[in-house]
Structure formats: structure tokens, C-alpha cells
C-alpha positions as CSV (number, residue, x, y, z in Angstrom):
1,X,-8.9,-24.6,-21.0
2,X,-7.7,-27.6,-18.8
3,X,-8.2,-27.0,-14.9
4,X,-5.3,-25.9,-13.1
5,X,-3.2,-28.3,-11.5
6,X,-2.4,-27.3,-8.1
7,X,-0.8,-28.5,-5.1
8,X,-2.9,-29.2,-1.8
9,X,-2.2,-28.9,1.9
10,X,-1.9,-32.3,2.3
11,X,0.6,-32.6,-0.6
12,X,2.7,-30.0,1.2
13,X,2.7,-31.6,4.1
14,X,3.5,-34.5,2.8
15,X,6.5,-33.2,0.9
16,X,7.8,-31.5,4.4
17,X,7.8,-34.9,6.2
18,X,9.9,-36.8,3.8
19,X,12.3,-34.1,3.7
20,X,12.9,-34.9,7.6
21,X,14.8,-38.0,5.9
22,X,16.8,-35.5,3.4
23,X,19.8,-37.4,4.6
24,X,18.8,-40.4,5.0
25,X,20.9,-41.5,1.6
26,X,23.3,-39.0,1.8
27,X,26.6,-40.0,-1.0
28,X,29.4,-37.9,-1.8
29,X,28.9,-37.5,-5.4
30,X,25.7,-35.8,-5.5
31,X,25.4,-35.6,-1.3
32,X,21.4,-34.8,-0.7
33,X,19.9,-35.6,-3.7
34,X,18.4,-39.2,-2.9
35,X,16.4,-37.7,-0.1
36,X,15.4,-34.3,-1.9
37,X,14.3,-36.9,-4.8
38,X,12.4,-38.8,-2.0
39,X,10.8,-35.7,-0.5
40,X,9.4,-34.1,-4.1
41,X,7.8,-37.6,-5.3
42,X,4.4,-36.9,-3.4
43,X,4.3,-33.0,-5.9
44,X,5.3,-35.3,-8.9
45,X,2.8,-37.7,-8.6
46,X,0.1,-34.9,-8.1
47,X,1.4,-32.8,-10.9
48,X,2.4,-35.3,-13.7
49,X,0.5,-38.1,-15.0
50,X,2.5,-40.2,-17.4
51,X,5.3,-41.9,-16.5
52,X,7.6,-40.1,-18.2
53,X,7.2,-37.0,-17.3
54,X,7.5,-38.5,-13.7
55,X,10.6,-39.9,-14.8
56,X,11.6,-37.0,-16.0
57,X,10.8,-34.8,-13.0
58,X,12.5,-37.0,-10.9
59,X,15.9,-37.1,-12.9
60,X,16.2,-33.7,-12.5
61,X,15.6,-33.9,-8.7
62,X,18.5,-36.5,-8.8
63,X,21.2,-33.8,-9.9
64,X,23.7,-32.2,-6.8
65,X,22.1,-30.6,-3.9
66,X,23.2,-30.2,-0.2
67,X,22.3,-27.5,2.0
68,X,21.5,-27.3,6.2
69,X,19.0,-30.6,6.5
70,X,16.3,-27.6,8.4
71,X,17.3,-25.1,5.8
72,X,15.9,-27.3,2.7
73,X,12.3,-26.2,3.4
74,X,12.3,-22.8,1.2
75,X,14.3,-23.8,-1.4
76,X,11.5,-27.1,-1.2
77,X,9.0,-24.4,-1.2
78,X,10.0,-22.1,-4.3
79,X,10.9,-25.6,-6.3
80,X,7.4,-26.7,-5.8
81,X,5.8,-23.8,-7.0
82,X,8.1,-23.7,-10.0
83,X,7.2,-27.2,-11.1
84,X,3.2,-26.3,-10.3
85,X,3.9,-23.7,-12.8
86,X,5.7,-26.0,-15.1
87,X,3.4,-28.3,-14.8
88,X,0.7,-26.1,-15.9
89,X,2.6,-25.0,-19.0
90,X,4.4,-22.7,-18.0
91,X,8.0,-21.6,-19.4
92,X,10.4,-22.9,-16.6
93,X,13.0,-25.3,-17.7
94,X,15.4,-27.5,-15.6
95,X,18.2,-25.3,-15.7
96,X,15.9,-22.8,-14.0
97,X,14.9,-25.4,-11.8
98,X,18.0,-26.4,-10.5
99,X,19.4,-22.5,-11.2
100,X,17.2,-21.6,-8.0
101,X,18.1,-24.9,-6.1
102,X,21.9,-24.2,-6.1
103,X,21.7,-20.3,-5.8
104,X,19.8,-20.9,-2.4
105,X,21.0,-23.9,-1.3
106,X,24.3,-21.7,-0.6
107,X,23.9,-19.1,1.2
108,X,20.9,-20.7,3.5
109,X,23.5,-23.5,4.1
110,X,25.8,-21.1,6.4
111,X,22.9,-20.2,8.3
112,X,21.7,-23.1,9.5
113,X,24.3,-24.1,11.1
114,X,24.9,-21.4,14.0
115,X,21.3,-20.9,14.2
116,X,20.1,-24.2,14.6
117,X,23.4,-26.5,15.8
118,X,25.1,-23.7,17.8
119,X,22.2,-21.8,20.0
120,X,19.0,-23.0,19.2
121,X,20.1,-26.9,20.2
122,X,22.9,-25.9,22.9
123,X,20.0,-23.6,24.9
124,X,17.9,-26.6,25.1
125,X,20.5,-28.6,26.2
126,X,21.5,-27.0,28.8
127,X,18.1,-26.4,30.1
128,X,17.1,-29.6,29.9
129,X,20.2,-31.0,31.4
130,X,19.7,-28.5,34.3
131,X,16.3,-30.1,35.2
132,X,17.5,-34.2,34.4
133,X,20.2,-33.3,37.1
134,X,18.3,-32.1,39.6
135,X,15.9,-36.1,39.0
136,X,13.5,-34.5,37.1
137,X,12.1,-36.5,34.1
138,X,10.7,-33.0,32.6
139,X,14.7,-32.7,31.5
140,X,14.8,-34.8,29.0
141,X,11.1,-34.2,27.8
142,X,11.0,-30.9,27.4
143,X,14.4,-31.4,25.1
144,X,12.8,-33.6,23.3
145,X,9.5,-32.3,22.7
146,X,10.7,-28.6,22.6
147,X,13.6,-28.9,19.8
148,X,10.8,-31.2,17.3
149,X,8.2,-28.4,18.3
150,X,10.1,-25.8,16.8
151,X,12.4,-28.2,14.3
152,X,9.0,-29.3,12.6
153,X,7.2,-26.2,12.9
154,X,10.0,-24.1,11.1
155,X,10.1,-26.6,8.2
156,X,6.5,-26.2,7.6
157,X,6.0,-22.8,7.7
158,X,9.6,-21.7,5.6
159,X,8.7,-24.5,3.1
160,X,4.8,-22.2,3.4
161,X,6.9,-19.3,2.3
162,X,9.1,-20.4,-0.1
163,X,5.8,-21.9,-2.0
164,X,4.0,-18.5,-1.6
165,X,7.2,-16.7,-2.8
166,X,7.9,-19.1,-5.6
167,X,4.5,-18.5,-7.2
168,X,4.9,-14.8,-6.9
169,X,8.6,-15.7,-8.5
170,X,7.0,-17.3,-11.6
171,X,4.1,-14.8,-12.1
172,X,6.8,-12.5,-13.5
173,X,8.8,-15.4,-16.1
174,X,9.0,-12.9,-19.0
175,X,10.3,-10.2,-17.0
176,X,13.2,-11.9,-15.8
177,X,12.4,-11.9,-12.1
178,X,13.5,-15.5,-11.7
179,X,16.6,-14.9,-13.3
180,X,17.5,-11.9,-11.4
181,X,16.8,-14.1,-8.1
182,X,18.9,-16.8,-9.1
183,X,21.9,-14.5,-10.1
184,X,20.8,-12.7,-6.4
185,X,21.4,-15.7,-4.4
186,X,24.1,-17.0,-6.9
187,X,25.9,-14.1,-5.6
188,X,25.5,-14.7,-1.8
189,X,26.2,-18.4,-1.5
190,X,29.8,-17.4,-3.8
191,X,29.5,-15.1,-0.9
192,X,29.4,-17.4,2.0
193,X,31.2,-19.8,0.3
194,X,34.1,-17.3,0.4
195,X,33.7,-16.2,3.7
196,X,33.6,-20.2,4.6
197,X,37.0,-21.2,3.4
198,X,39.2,-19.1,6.1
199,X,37.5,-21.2,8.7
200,X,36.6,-24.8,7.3
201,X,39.7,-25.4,4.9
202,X,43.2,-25.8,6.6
203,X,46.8,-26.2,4.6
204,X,49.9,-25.8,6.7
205,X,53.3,-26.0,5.3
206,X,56.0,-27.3,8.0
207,X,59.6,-26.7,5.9
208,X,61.4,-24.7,8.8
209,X,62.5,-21.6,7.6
210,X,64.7,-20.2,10.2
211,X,65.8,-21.0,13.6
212,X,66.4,-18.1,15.9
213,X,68.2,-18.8,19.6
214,X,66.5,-16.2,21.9
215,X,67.6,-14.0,24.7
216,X,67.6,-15.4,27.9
217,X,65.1,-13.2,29.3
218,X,62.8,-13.9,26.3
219,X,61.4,-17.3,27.2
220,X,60.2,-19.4,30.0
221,X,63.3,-21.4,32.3
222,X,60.9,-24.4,32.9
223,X,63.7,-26.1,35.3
224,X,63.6,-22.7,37.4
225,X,59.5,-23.0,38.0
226,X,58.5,-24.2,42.2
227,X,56.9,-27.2,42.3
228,X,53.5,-27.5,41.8
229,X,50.4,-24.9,41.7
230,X,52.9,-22.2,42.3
231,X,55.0,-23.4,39.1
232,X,52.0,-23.9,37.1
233,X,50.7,-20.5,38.3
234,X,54.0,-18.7,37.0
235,X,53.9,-20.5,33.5
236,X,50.6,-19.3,33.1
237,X,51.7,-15.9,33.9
238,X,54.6,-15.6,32.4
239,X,53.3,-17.1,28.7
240,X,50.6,-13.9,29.4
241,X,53.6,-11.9,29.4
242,X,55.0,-12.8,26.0
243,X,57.4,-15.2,27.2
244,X,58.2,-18.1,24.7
245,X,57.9,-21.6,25.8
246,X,61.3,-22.6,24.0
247,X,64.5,-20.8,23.8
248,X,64.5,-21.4,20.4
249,X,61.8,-19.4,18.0
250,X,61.4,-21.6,14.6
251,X,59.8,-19.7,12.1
252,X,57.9,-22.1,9.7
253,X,57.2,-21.8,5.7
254,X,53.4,-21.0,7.1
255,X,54.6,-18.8,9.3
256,X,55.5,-16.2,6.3
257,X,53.0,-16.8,4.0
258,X,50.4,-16.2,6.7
259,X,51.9,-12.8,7.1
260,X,51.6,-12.0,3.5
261,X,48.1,-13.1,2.8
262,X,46.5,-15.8,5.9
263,X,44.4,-18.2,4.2
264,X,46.3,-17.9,0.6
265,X,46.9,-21.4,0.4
266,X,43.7,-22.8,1.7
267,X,41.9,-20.3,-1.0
268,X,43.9,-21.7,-4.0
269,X,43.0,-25.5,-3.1
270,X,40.0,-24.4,-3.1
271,X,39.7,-22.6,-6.5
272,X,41.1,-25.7,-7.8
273,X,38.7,-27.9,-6.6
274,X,35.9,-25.8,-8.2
275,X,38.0,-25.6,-11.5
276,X,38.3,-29.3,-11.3
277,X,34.3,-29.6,-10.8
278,X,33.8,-27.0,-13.9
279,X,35.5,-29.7,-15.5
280,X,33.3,-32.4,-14.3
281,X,35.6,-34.5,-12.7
282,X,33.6,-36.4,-10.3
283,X,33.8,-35.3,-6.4
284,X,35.2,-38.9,-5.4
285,X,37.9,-38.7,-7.3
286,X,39.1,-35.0,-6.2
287,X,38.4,-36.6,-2.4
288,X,40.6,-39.1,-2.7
289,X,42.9,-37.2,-4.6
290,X,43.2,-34.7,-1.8
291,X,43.0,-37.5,0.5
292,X,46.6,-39.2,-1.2
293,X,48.6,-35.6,-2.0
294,X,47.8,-35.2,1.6
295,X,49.3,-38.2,2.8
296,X,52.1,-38.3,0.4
297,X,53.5,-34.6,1.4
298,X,52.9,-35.4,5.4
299,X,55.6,-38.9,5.1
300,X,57.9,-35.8,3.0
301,X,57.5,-33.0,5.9
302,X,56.2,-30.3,3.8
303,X,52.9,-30.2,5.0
């Protein structure tokens, strides 16, 4: 029996610091995959010797992925213990592969960002500003050293876990534990994704509806304020009191559909965009599709 084929130490290391440049050829076709490519070639080169199964590994590695740059590491891990596996015969295929790439790469993605971007980084910040401002050098050091103390130390020891949980994930190939994971995390990244489009994708329709003259007591008589902090005082006030600030209330096509169903329209663009994927049109071109219907229906005034 040939001697197992397995990944050092030094090769994981290795694979953990070129993912620091995960971005570093981001596109908008395929977005990360130059850099995840870039990060797996050290496990390739350990675990394949002819050139075209290195070819081969690395084609695969070249398909879509894009996730939180930090939140790469245990979907790094789990992929290189499936292709240790692999490359010591056993059963995992690139659909599996890249199965458990994009199941993860989902719902880790809307993690990263308030964990990392909005506390982790802001904290930091502010503590290090606190220091520079009062002349102290330690300000910017301790940002500095601090955020890449715990930046490199968390890709290390998730892309740790994700290889330790990977093995465990292809002990069990027959019994269909990998597929139950991937249809898991399949789940939550739909999940997130869903959860995502309220607050990242944004159609407004402006066709004005209806145009409704208030009562007089119903909004603000701008040209009956005092004059200056005691004017802007009493707008303040007043718009906390339900005021409007025009005598006129204009209801909007946006208006009603938000009070139907909010988000309705931003939820169909987006089901179309996936439908358009399924159909493999390439992302560029839905981009600059959006990109012109955007433009065209802003010069007509419906959006």
C-alpha cells in the first residue's frame, strides 16, 4: 500500500498566508477565485505530482468563490482535507469540492462583516485614536499590531478547524455525511442571502401617485419659525410631533407597494438575477445590464 499523502504544518501555514492576498485579483466574473487559486497551490504541489493532475486541481480552484476575506480560512480548511482525501484515493469529486465551498462560503460571508468590519476594527480604532490624540505613539502601534495579532491568529487557527473537521467530514463519504453538510450550509447561506436583500438591494419607484393638500395645522409654517436657534429648535420639535415639512403629502408608487409587501421589488430583481445565473449568463453582462435599465428608467422618472 502507497504511504499516505498528508499535509504538514508548514504546508498549512503556507496556504493561510497566501490567502491574506485572497483579494489581491479580485474580477467580477468569478470575484475570489484568483487568490483562493493562489492560496491552495502550496496543498497541490504537496498532494499531486504530475502535471496534470496539478492542472487539474487548480482548474477547479478557478471556478466562483467570494466570501468575507477573514472568513475563507474554514472553508480553506475543510477544502484541504477533502483534496488530502482525494488525493489519497478517496471518492470526493469536484462537485463535492466546490459543493462545500459555495454552501459555506454563504452563510460565513454575513458574518464576517459585523464581526470583524463593524466591532472588532471600530473598538480598536477608537482606542487607538484615544491614545494618538493625547501624543502617544502607542496609538497607532497598538492598532496596528493588535488588529494583525488577532486578524492572523483567527485565520490560522479556523483554517486549524476546518482541516480537523474536514477529515472527520470525509471519514464518513459512504454514509452521506458530506452531503448532508453541504445541503446544511446550502440551506443557511439561501438563508442569509435572503435575510441580505431587505438591506443591501434598493429599487424605488418615483411615478407620483396622489397629491394630497393638508390641513393647516398638519405641517410645519417654515416662514412663521424665529430666527435662528430658536427656529431651528421649533422645527426640530415640531417634525417630533408629526408635523409634515410640506403642506402637500405626495404619495409615491413605492409608497404603496411598501405597504403591501416592503422589499417586493428588491426580492424579484433579485430572483431574476439568480434565474439569469442558472442560466449561465455571465455576471458582467447582468451588471451592466442592471447598470443601463437603471439609467434608462431614472432619464424616464419611474425609478
Amino acid at each position: 500500500m502507497a504511504e499516505k499523502i498528508q499535509l504538514t504544518k508548514a504546508d498549512r501555514r503556507s496556504v493561510m498566508f497566501r490567502s491574506m492576498f485572497l483579494q489581491g485579483s479580485w474580477n467580477y466574473e468569478r470575484m475570489q477565485n484568483g487568490g483562493w487559486a493562489y492560496a491552495m497551490i502550496p496543498a497541490i504541489k504537496k498532494l499531486y505530482t504530475t502535471k496534470e493532475d496539478r492542472a487539474a486541481a487548480l482548474k477547479r480552484h478557478l471556478e466562483f468563490f467570494n466570501t468575507h476575506p477573514y472568513l475563507a480560512a474554514p472553508v480553506l480548511g475543510v477544502t484541504l482535507a477533502l483534496e488530502e482525501e482525494r488525493a489519497n484515493g478517496a471518492p470526493v469529486d469536484d462537485v463535492a469540492i466546490q459543493g462545500v465551498k459555495v454552501g459555506m462560503m454563504g452563510p460565513l460571508a454575513g458574518v464576517g462583516d459585523p464581526v470583524f468590519w463593524f466591532t472588532v476594527r471600530p473598538m480598536l480604532g477608537a482606542l487607538g485614536a484615544s491614545l494618538a490624540m493625547s501624543g502617544s505613539i502607542m496609538g497607532p502601534l497598538l492598532f496596528f499590531f493588535a488588529w494583525n495579532i488577532i486578524r492572523i491568529a483567527f485565520l490560522w487557527y479556523t483554517q486549524e478547524f476546518g482541516y480537523q473537521a474536514g477529515s472527520k467530514i470525509t471519514d464518513d463519504l459512504s454514509g452521506g455525511l458530506l452531503q448532508k453538510v453541504t445541503k446544511g450550509a446550502s440551506i443557511l447561506g439561501m438563508f442569509v442571502l435572503g435575510s441580505l436583500v431587505q438591506r443591501w438591494v434598493s429599487v424605488k419607484f418615483t411615478p407620483v401617485v396622489s397629491e394630497v393638500q393638508l390641513d393647516d395645522k398638519a405641517y410645519i409654517h417654515w416662514d412663521k419659525l424665529p430666527d435662528g436657534w430658536e427656529g431651528i429648535k421649533e422645527a426640530f420639535s415640531q417634525v417630533g410631533a408629526g408635523l409634515s415639512q410640506t403642506p402637500t403629502k405626495v404619495t409615491t408608487l413605492q409608497d404603496n407597494l411598501d405597504q403591501l409587501i416592503p422589499g417586493l421589488a428588491g426580492l424579484l430583481l433579485t430572483l431574476l438575477c439568480m434565474w439569469l445565473l442558472k442560466k449561465k449568463v455571465s455576471p458582467i453582462v447582468i451588471i451592466i445590464g442592471l447598470f443601463v435599465v437603471g439609467v434608462g428608467l431614472h432619464v424616464l422618472h419611474i425609478m
